[in-house]
C-alpha positions as CSV (number, residue, x, y, z in Angstrom):
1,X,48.1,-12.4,28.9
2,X,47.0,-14.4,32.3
3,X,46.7,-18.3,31.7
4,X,43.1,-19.9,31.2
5,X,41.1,-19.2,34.1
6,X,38.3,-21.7,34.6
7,X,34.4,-20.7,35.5
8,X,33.7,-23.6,37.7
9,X,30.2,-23.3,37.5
10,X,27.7,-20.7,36.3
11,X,27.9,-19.3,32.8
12,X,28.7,-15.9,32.4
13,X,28.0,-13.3,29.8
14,X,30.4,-10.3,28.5
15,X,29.4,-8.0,27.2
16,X,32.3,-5.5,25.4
17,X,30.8,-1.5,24.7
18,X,32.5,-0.3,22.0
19,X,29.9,1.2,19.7
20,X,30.3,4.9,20.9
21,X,32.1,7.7,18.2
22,X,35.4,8.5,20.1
23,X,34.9,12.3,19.7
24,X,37.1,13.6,22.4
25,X,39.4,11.1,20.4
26,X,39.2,12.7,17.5
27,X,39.6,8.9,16.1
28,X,38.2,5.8,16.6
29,X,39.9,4.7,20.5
30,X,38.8,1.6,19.6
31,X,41.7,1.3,17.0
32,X,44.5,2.7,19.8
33,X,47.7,0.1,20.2
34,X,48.9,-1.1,23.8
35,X,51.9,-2.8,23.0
36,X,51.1,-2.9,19.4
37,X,47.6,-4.8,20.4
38,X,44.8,-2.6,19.5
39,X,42.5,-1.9,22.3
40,X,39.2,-4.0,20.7
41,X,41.9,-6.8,20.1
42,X,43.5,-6.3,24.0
43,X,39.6,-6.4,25.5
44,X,38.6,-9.2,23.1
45,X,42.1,-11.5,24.3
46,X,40.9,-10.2,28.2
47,X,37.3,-12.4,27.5
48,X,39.1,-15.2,26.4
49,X,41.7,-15.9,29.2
50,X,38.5,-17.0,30.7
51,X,36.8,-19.9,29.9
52,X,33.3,-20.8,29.0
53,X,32.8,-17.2,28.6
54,X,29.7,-15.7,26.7
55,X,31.2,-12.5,25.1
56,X,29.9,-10.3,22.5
57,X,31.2,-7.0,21.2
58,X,28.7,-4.6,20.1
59,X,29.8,-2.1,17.5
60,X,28.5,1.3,16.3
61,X,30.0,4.0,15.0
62,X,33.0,3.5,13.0
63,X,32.2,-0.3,12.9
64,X,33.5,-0.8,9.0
65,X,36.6,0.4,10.6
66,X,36.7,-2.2,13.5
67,X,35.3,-5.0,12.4
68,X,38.8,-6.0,10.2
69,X,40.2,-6.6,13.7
70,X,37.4,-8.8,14.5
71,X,36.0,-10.7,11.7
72,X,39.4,-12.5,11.9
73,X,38.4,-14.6,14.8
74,X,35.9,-16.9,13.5
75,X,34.2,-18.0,17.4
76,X,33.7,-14.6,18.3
77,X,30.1,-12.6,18.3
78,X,30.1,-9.0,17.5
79,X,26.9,-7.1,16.2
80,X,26.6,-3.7,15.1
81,X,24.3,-1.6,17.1
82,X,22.3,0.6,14.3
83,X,20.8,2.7,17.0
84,X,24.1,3.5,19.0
85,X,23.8,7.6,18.9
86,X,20.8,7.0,20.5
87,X,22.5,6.5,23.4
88,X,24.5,3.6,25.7
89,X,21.4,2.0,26.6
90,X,20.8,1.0,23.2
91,X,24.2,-0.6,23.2
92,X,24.0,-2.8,26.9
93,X,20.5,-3.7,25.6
94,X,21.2,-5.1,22.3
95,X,24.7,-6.5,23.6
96,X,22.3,-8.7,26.5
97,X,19.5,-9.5,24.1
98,X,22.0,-11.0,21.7
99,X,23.8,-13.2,24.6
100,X,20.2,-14.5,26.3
101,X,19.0,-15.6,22.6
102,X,21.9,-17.4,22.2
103,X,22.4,-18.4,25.7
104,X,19.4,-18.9,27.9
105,X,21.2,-20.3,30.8
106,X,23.2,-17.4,31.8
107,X,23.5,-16.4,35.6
108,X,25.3,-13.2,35.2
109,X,26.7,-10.9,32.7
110,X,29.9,-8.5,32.7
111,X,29.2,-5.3,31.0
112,X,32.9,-3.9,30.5
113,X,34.9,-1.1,28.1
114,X,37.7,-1.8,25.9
115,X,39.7,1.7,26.9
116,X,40.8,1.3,30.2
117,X,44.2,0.5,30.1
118,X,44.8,-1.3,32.8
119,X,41.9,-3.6,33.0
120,X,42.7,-7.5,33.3
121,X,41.1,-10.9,32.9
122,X,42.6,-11.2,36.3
123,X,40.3,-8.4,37.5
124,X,37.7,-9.8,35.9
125,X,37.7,-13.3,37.4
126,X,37.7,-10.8,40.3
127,X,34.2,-9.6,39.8
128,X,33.3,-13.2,39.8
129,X,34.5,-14.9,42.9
130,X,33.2,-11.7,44.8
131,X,29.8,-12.9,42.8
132,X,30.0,-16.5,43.4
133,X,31.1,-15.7,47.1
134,X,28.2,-13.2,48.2
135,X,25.3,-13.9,45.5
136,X,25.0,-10.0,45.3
137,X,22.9,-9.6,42.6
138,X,25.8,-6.3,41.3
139,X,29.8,-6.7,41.9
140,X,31.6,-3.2,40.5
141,X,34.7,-2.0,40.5
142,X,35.6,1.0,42.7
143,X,37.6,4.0,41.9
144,X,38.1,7.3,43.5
145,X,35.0,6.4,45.4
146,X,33.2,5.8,42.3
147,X,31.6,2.8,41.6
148,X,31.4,1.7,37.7
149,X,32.4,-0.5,34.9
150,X,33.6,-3.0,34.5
151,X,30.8,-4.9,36.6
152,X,28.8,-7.4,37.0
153,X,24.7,-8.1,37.0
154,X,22.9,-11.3,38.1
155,X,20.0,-12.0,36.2
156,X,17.4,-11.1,38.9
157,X,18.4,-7.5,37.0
158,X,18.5,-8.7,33.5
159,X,14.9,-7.0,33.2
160,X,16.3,-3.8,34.6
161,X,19.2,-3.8,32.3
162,X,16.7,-4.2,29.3
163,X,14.6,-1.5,30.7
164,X,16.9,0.8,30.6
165,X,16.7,4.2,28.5
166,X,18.1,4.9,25.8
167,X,20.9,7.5,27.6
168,X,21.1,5.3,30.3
169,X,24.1,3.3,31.0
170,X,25.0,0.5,33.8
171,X,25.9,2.8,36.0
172,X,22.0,4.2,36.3
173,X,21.5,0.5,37.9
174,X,24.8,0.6,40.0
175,X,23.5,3.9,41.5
176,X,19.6,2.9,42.0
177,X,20.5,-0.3,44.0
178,X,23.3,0.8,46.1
179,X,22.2,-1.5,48.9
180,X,23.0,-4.4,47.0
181,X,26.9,-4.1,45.9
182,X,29.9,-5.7,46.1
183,X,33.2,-4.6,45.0
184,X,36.2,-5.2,43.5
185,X,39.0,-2.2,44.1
186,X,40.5,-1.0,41.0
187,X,42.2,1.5,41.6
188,X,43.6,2.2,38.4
189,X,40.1,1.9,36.8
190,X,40.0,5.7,36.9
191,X,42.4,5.5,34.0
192,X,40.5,5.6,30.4
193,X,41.8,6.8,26.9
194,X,39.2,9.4,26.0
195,X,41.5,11.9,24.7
196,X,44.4,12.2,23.0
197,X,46.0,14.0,25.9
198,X,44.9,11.1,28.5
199,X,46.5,8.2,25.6
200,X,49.7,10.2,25.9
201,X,50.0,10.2,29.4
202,X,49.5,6.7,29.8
203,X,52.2,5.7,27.3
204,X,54.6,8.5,28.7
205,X,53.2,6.8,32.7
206,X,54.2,3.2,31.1
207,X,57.5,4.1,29.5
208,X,58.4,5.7,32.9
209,X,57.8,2.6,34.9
210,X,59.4,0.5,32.9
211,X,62.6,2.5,32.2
């Protein structure tokens, strides 16, 4: 895992989605092992390579099966999203209402996934020196000439996020102010682990390259 890396000055929020039911899984993805790390405990040790972070992890489904791998770390937030099959929205929402009652100062918040792959904290301070360079009030990450998670939202759109319905996911905002993104490439953000089939490649990609 990347060293520290430092936010300078404003004080951003995290926000980790992890409350959906894995169907296409068949399991809960949530509980998948990356180099014998599961992927909640990979996206949880991604938030805190950087510092004076914000993060919370909202559960949902299968949350008395994730929450073992969680409850161990004492100065983390997680909540448990009662409404989840509701729908996404529900999630980002009570994710950012949790971080602006315990934080009111926060400029910005990264709303991010725990199963792709080959996200890194490194990608993430990404998201916020391309903030901190243009004040765009979004930052996402592009792949195959989609624009998507994980990004980031200044809090001129905090309201927006919060307005969202229930379906609706970041990427409703992303799409209705287009004029105002920046972005990171990612190209390997196209990668997820929805399905047993797509976790198999990526180990069978992995072992490949490193053989």
């Amino acid at each position: 895992m990347e060293n520290k890396i430092a936010f300078k000055r404003e004080r951003i929020g995290v926000i980790i989605l992890a409350a959906g039911a894995s169907r296409r899984m068949g399991k809960p993805k949530q509980l998948l092992k990356i180099d014998n790390q599961t992927l909640i405990e990979r996206a949880i040790a991604i938030t805190q390579a950087l510092e004076h972070q914000e993060t919370v992890i909202v559960l949902g489904a299968n949350a008395q099966q994730i929450t073992p791998f969680i409850a161990s770390r004492p100065a983390l937030d997680f909540i448990i999203n009662e409404d989840w099959e509701q729908g996404m929205g529900t999630t980002l929402k009570a994710g950012l209402s949790f971080l602006l009652n315990a934080e009111k100062d926060l400029s910005a918040v990264i709303v991010m996934v725990c199963d792709q792959p080959y996200l890194s904290a490194k990608k993430l301070q990404e998201l916020i020196d391309k903030y901190r360079e243009t004040k765009a009030n979004i930052v996402a990450t592009s792949y195959n000439n989609i624009k998507g998670v994980p990004a980031l939202f200044s809090k001129k759109l905090f309201d927006k996020l919060l307005d969202l319905d229930k379906d609706e996911g970041a990427r409703k905002i992303i799409n209705r102010f287009k004029g105002e993104i920046e972005v990171v490439d990612f190209p390997k953000g196209i990668y997820d682990l929805d399905t047993p089939q797509a976790y198999q490649a990526y180990l069978e990609r992995e072992a490949n390259e490193k053989g």
